[in-house]
C-alpha positions, 0 to 999 in steps of 0.5 A: 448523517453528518459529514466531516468538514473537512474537504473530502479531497484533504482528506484523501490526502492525508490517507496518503500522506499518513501512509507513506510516512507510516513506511519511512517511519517503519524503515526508521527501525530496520536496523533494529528489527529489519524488513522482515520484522518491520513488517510482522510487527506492522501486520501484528499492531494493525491487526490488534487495533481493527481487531479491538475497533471492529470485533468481527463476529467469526462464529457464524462465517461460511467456508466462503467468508474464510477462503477470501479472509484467508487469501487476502491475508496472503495478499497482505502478508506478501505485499507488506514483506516484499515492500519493506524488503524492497525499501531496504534495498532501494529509495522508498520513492522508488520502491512505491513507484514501482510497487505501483506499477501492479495496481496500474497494470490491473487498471489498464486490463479492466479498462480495456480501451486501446487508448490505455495504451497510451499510458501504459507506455508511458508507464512503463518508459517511467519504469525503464528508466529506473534502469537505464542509468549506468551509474545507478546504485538501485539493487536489482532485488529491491527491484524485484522485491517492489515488483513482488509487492505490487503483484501482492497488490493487485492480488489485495485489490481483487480480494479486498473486493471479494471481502468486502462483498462478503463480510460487513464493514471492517471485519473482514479486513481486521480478520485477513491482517491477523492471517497475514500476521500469522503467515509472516511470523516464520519470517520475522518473529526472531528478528521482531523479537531481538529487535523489542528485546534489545530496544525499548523504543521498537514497540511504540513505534510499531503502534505508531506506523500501524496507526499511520499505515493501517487505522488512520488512513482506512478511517480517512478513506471511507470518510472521503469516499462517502463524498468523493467519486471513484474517479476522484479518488483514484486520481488522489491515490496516485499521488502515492509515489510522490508522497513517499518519494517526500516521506523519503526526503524528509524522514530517511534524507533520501534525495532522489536523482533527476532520472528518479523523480522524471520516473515516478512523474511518468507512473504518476501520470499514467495512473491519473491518465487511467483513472481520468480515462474509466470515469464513465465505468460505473462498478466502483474502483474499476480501472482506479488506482485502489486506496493506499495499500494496507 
């Protein structure tokens, strides 16, 4: 089989780079569409291209196939809603630092090593000084907004799992992102569709962000994950933070504060800390920041 040439580690890079920027891009268009709409029309845009790039075969799914689609669509739904709600409320650096606070918290649980604990103090001292500051304007609902979203995660990562045991390839993916799209209309469709409506431009940057945030990097990872190890690629994983505190920067003009950038170090590296510290674990992605969420 012929390998891309390209270094299998640049390419787990641009996953995440294509990610994060994929959401600074989305927030481009909040006051047009809002969070809400913002993310059914992510969910739906995602969903058509897998569905047309994959053409999962349904008619011969078990009850099985269907329950782990369903929850996963859930998962994908909840995550994709709550972190653009959060980054309406809150830098999206920040927002993405503590969305990833779920995936870490899953990692230290399967690694169970005392030493972990470790980095999960140092994750969360990160976190607490989110808060900490007296003079800080972050929202306390974009706070628990991005908390909600890193919850959806860990719930993604155990069901992508699930799926991807289950049902071959892609298919599954493609089929659980319709769900979520389904399960996020009641919440977005008006302002989806007042947004489309009131500006033209709307629905090609949607196809744009899902590009960035769901077909390119999904294509990227698997490409990098057939040369890189579980480990290495965890590590690359959690540089999301960082990425999107640039995306944030360059895109929106969000500049975060000292206090912001030290707590998205510390998460940052409890995250490699634990992924450095599961490299003996042989079940792939076990105790491992998960590829950039969806």
């Amino acid at each position: 089989m012929r390998t891309s040439p390209v270094p299998a580690p640049a390419l787990m890079i641009a996953a995440v780079l294509s990610v994060q920027f994929g959401a600074a891009f989305a927030q481009t268009q909040f006051d047009a569409v809002g969070p809400t709409g913002a993310a059914l029309l992510r969910l739906i845009f995602g969903a058509l291209i897998l569905l047309v790039a994959v053409r999962p075969k349904v008619r011969g799914w078990k009850r099985e196939q269907w329950a782990a689609a369903a929850v996963l669509g859930i998962a994908l739904a909840g995550m994709n809603t709550l972190i653009y709600l959060a980054i309406g409320e809150i830098p999206i650096g920040v927002a993405v630092t503590l969305e990833f606070t779920g995936p870490l918290l899953l990692a230290l649980v399967q690694t169970r090593r005392l030493a972990d604990a470790a980095w999960a103090l140092l994750a969360f001292a990160g976190v607490a000084l989110l808060g900490l500051d007296d003079g800080s304007d972050l929202s306390l609902a974009g706070v628990l907004f991005a908390l909600g979203a890193g919850a959806f995660w860990v719930v993604y990562i155990v069901f992508s799992a699930r799926v991807g045991r289950l049902v071959p390839g892609v298919e599954g993916l493609a089929v659980s992102m319709a769900i979520g799209a389904v399960i996020a209309l009641p919440l977005g469709a008006s302002a989806a569709a007042g947004g489309a409506l009131a500006s033209p431009l709307v629905l090609p940057v949607f196809v744009v962000v899902a590009v960035l945030s769901s077909a390119l990097p999904y294509g990227l990872e698997m490409l990098a994950l057939r040369r890189l190890s579980t480990r290495v690629f965890g590590v690359l994983s959690a540089l999301g933070p960082a990425v999107a505190a640039l995306a944030g920067l360059l895109v929106l003009g969000q500049a975060l504060g000292l206090r912001e950038i030290l707590a998205l170090l510390l998460v940052t590296a409890a995250s490699v800390g634990v992924t450095v510290g599961v490299r003996r674990r042989p079940s792939p992605g076990a105790g491992a920041p998960p590829p950039a969420a969806p």
